[in-house]
C-alpha positions in Angstrom: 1.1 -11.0 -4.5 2.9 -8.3 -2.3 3.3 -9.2 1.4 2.7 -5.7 3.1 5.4 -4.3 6.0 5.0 -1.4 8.4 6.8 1.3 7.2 6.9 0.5 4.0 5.3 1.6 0.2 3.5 0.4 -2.1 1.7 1.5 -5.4 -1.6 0.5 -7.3 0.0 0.7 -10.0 -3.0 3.0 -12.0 -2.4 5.4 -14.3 -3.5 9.0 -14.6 -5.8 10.2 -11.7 -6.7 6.7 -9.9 -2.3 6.5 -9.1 -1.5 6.6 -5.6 0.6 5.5 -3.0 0.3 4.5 0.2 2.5 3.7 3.6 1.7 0.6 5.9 1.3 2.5 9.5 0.8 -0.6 11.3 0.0 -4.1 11.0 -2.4 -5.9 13.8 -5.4 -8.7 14.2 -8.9 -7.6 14.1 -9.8 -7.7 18.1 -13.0 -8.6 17.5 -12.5 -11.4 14.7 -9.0 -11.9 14.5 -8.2 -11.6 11.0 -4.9 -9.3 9.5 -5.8 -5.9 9.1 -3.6 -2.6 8.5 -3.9 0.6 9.0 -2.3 2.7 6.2 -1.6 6.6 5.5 -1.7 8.0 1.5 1.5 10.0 0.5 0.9 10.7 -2.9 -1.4 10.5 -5.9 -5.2 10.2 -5.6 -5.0 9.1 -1.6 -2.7 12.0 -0.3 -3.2 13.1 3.0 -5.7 10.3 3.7 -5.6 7.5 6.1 -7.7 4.6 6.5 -8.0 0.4 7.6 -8.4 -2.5 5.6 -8.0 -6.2 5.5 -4.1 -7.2 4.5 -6.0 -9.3 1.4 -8.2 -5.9 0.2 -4.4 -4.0 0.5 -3.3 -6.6 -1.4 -6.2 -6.5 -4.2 -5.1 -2.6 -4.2 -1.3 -2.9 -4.1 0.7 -3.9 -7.2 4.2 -3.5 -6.0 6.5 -1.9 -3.3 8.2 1.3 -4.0 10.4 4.0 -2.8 11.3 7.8 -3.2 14.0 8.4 -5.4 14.8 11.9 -4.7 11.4 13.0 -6.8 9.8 10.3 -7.9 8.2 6.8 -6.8 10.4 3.9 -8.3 9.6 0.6 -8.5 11.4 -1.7 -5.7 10.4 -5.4 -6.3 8.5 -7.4 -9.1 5.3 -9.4 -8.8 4.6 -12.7 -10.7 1.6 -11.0 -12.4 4.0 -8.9 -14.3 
C-alpha cells in the first residue's frame, strides 16, 4: 500500500484507456470530520487536466505505485507488496 506525499506521482497502474496519473496537491484533515483527505491534480492518461478530493484510503484503492517523468515517459519509482 502506497503512502501518498504532496508533490508527488502516482499511477493506477491500468492499461489502455482507464491509465492515468495523478499528482498529490495537498494533503489535510477533513474540517468537518477529521479524517485524511487529498486533494489531487491528473497529468496524464484518462485524468488529464482534472482535479478532484478524496479520502487518502480511496487514493490508495486507486494508486498502485509512485512514479516519475523520465524525459517522456512515466517510470516506475518504488514497488508495492502486492506485486
Amino acid at each position: 500500500m502506497i503512502t501518498p506525499r504532496a508533490g508527488m506521482f502516482y499511477s493506477n497502474g491500468a492499461y489502455g484507456r482507464t491509465w492515468g496519473v495523478r499528482m498529490v496537491v495537498e494533503l489535510a484533515p477533513d474540517p468537518e470530520t477529521g479524517e485524511p483527505m487529498l486533494a489531487f491534480k491528473g497529468v496524464a492518461g484518462a485524468c488529464r487536466r482534472k482535479t478532484g478530493h478524496c479520502s487518502v484510503a480511496a487514493f490508495q484503492e486507486w494508486a498502485r505505485y509512485e512514479v516519475a517523468l523520465n524525459e517522456n515517459s512515466w517510470q516506475r519509482v518504488g514497488r508495492t507488496d502486492d506485486t
